[in-house]
N, C-alpha and C positions, 0 to 999 in steps of 0.2 A: 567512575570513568568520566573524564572531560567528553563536553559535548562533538567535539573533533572525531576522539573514538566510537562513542555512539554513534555516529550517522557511518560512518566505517564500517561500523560491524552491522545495523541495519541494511545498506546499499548492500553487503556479502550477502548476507542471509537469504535463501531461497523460497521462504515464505513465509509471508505476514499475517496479521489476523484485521482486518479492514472492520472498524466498527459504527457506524452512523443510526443514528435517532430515526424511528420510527413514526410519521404524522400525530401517533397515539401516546407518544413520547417514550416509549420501551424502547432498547434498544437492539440491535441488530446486528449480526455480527457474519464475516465468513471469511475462509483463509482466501487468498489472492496472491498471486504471482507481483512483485514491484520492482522497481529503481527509484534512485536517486537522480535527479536532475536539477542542477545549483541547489536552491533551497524548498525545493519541491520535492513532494513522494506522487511518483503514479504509479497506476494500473490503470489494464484497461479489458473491456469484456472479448474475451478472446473465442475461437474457435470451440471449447470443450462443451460437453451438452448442457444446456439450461433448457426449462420447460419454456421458459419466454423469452423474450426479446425487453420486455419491459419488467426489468429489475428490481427489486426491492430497494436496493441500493441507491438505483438512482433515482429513483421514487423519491426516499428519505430525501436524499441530497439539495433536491428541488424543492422540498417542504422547509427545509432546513441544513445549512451548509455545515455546523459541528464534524467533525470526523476523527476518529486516531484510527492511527494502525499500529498494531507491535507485533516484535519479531522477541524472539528467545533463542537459547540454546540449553539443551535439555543432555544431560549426559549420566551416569551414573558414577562420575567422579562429580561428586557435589562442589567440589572448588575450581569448576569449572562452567558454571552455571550463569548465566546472565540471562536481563532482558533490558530492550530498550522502546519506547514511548515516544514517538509522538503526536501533538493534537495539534489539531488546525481550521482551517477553511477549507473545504474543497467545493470544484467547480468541475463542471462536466464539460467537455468538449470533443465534437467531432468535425473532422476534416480540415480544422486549421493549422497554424505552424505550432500550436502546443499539442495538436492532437499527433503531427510528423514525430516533434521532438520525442514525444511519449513515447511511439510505436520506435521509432530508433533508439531508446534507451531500454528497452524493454528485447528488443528485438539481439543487442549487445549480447544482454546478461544471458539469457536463457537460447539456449543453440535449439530445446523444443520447435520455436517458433520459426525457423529456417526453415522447413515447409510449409508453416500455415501458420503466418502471423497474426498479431490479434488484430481484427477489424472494427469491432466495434468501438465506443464511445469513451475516451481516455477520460478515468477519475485523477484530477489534482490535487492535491492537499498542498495548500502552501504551511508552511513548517511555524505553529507561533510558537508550539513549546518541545523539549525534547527532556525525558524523562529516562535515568535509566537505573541498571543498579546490576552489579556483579557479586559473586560470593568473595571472592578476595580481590584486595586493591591494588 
C-alpha cells in the first residue's frame, strides 16, 4: 500500500499500540486512543483510570523523543490482514493551540469523548517514517 492509504487506514483504525523507550532503554508499550492531524499522530491522556498522573509514557518521552505507533487489522479472512507503522519524534504538550488541535481531533473520531473529553497532556509524533504491509496488494 502507498503511503496515502497507510495513513488512511491508520487515522480510521480505532486503536493503536503507542511505543517509546524507556530511561533504561527497554521499551514500552500501550494501546491509546489517536488521530491524524496534517502530518502528525496524537493522543492524549484521557479521563479512563491510570494509577498516576505521571506516566511512564511521558516519562520516556522526556528522556527521550523516539516513538511509533501501529495500528492493525486482525480478521480471520487472512487476505484481509494489514498493519501500518509509523516512527517519529513526539513531544508533549498541554494547553496550547497543539494541545486544542489534538483534543479537537481526538474529540471528532471518537463520540466516547462527548461526555468526558481527554484533558490531559497531548502526545505528538511528528510522522518521519511510515511502514506498512497488507496480505494482498
Amino acid at each position: 500500500m502507498d503511503r496515502a492509504e497507510a495513513l488512511f487506514r491508520l487515522g480510521s483504525a480505532r486503536v493503536g499500540h503507542l511505543v517509546t523507550v524507556r530511561p533504561n532503554g527497554r521499551p514500552h508499550i500501550v494501546p491509546v486512543t489517536h488521530a491524524l492531524v496534517e502530518n502528525s499522530l496524537v493522543t492524549m491522556i484521557d479521563h479512563k483510570p491510570k494509577t498516576t498522573d505521571r506516566l511512564q509514557r511521558l516519562i520516556n518521552i522526556e528522556a527521550n523523543p523516539t516513538a511509533t505507533l501501529m495500528s492493525d487489522n486482525y480478521s480471520e479472512d487472512w487476505t484481509a490482514l494489514w498493519w501500518v507503522r509509523v516512527d517519529g519524534e513526539a513531544s508533549i504538550h498541554d494547553g496550547d493551540r497543539i494541545w486544542e488541535e489534538s483534543a479537537a481531533a481526538l474529540n471528532a473520531k471518537y463520540r466516547q469523548y462527548d461526555e468526558n473529553p481527554p484533558h490531559g497532556p497531548a502526545v505528538v509524533i511528528s510522522i518521519v517514517k511510515v511502514t506498512s504491509w497488507e496480505s494482498t496488494p
